[in-house]
C-alpha positions in Angstrom: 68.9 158.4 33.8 68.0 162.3 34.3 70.5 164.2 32.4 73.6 163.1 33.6 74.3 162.1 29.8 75.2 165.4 29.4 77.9 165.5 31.8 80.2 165.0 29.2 82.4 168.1 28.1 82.7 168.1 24.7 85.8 169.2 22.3 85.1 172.8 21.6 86.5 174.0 17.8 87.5 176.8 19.0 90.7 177.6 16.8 91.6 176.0 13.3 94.3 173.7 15.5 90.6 172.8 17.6 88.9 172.5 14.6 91.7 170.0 12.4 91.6 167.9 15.8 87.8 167.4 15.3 87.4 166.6 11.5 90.6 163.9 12.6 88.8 162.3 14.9 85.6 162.1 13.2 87.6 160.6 10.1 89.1 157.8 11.8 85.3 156.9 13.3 84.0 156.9 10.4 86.7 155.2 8.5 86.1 152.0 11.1 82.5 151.9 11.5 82.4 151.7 7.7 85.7 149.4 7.6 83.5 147.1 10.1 79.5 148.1 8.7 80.1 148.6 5.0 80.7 152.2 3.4 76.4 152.4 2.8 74.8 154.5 5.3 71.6 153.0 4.6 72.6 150.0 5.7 74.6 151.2 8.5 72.8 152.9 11.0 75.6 153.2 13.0 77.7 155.0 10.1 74.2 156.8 9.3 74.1 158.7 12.8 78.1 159.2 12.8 77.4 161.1 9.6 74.9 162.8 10.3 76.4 164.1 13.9 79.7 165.2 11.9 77.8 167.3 9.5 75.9 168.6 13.0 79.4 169.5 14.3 80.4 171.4 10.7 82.7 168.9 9.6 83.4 169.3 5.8 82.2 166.6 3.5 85.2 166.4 2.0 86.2 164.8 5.7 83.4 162.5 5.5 83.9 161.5 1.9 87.7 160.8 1.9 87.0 158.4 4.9 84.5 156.4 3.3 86.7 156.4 0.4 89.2 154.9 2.4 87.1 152.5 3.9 86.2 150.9 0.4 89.4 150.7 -0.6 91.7 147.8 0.3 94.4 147.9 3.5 94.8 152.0 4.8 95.1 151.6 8.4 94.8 149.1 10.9 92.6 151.0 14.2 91.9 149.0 16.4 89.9 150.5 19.6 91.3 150.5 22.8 89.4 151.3 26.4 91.3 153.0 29.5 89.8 153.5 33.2 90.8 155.4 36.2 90.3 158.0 38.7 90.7 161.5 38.3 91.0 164.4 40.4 88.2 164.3 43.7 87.9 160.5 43.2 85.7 160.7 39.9 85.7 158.0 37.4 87.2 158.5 34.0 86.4 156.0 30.9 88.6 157.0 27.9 87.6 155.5 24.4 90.7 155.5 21.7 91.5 154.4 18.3 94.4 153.7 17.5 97.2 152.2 15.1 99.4 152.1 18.0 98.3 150.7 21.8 101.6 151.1 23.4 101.8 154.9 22.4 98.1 155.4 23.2 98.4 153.8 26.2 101.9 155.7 26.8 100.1 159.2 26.2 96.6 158.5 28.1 98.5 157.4 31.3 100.5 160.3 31.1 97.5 162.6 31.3 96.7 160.9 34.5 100.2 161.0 36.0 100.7 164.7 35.1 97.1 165.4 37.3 97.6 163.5 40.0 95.4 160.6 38.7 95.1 156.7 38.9 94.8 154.6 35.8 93.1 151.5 36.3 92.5 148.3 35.3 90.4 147.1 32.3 86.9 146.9 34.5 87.7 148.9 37.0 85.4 151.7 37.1 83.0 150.7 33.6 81.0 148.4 36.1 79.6 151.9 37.3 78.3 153.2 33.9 75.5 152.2 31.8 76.8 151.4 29.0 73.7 153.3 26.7 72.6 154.1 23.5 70.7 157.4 23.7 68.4 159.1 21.2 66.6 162.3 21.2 64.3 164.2 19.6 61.6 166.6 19.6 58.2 165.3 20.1 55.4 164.4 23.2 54.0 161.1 22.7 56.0 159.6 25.0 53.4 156.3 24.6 53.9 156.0 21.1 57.2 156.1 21.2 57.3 153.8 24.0 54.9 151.2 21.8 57.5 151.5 18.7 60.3 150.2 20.8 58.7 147.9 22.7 57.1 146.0 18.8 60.5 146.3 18.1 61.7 144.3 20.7 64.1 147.0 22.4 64.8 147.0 25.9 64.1 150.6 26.7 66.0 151.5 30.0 64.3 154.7 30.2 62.1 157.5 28.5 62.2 161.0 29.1 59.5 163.8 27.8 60.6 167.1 28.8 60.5 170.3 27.1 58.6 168.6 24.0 62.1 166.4 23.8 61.7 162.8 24.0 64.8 161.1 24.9 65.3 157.2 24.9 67.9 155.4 26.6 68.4 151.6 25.5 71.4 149.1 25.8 74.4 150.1 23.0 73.5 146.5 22.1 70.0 147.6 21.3 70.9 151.2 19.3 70.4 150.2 15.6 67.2 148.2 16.4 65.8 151.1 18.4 66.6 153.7 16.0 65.2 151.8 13.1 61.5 151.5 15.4 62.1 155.4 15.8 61.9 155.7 11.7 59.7 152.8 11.0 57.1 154.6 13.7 58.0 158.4 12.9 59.4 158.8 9.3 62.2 160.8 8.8 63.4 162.4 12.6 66.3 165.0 13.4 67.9 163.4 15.8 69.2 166.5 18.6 71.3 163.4 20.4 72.2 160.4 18.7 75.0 158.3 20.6 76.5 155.5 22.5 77.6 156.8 25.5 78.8 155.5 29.2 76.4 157.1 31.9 77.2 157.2 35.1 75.2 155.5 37.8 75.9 158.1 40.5 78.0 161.8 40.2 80.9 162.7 42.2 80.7 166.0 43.4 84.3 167.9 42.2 85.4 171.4 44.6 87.8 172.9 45.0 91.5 172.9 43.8 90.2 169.6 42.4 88.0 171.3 39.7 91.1 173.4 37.8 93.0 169.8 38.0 90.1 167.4 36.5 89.4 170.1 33.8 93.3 169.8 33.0 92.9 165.7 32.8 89.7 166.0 30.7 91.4 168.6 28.0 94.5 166.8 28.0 93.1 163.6 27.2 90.7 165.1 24.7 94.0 166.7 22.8 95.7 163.7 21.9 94.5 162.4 18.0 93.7 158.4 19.3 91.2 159.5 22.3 87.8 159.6 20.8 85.5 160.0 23.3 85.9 160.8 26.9 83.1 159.7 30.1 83.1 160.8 33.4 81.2 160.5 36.3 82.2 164.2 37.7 80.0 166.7 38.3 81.4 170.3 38.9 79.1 173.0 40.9 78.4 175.9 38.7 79.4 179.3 40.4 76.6 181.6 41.9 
């Protein structure tokens, strides 16, 4: 896997407007995966990591509360998550992740962020056959064959293990991410998770110069401005400069 998990540019809360964008879209997540997991984080490891990768990204509790509160209740809204692929500037592959009460507006708005950089949208398929589809967990550590061991009593596929830095970093199917975490506990106790997500990973990079760097940065941060886009995967990879 190497580190192309971290390929992904994240939404920096950089201004209150930044900031109200991020607790939004962290609400919403939370409100479904409780909607579809129960409100219990106990019980819900998915809703546990969510939570605890909010409060890692300084979003209030209040946020996190009133969402679960929601979430209990009966009706509020109807999300429903919706998947867009394409190909952005310099030919690299885009996966856009939304939630949305809405699809014809969400799908309105994300193909207009392609159009507007001289992108392709795609077809449901068309480019998610070329990302691993991962759940990925890290934390600090060395005993990469203990860890391994865990996992493997636990019946999880492990894809890869990394031990670098006195990080250990497991990648396993998204199928496989609350049984692995839950061997990670059983095994270790109580960990900090540094990385805790699903992600797409690419299977190969596409190298982005040129005039095609300022345009892909423009399709990423558009995309990543509208309130029903959640998560944003790419298989670009930008040189830094000297």
């Amino acid at each position: 896997m190497g580190r192309a998990f971290q390929n992904r540019k994240e939404s920096m809360a950089k201004t209150a407007d930044a900031k109200t964008k991020v607790y939004s879209k962290y609400g919403r997540e939370i409100y479904v995966c409780a909607k579809q997991g129960g409100t219990d984080p106990a019980g819900n490891l998915s809703l546990r990591g969510l939570i605890e990768r909010a409060k890692k990204d300084q979003v209030p509790s209040h946020v996190i509360d009133k969402a679960l509160d929601k979430a209990s209740g009966v009706g509020g809204e109807d999300f429903s998550a919706a998947r867009y692929e394409g190909f952005g500037p310099g030919n690299a592959m885009v996966i856009v992740d939304c939630l949305t009460d809405n699809p014809n507006r969400t799908f309105g708005d994300v193909r207009g962020c392609f159009t507007k950089t001289k992108s392709k949208i795609g077809t449901p398929g068309s480019v998610s056959h070329m990302f691993d589809h991962c759940a990925i967990l890290a934390f600090l550590g060395d005993d990469e064959e203990a860890t391994l061991e865990a996992l493997m009593e636990a019946d999880v596929d492990v894809t890869d293990i990394e031990n670098e830095d006195g990080r250990i970093t497991v990648f396993a199917p998204h199928t496989d991410y609350a049984k692995a975490k839950q061997a990670l506990l059983d095994a270790f106790g109580e960990l900090d998770f540094e990385v805790d997500e699903i992600q797409f990973v690419p299977q190969a990079t596409t190298p982005i110069e040129g005039d095609d760097v300022a345009m892909f940065e423009k399709l990423i941060d558009t995309l990543n401005d509208l309130d029903d886009v959640q998560n944003v995967f790419h298989s670009a990879e930008i040189a830094s400069e000297a």
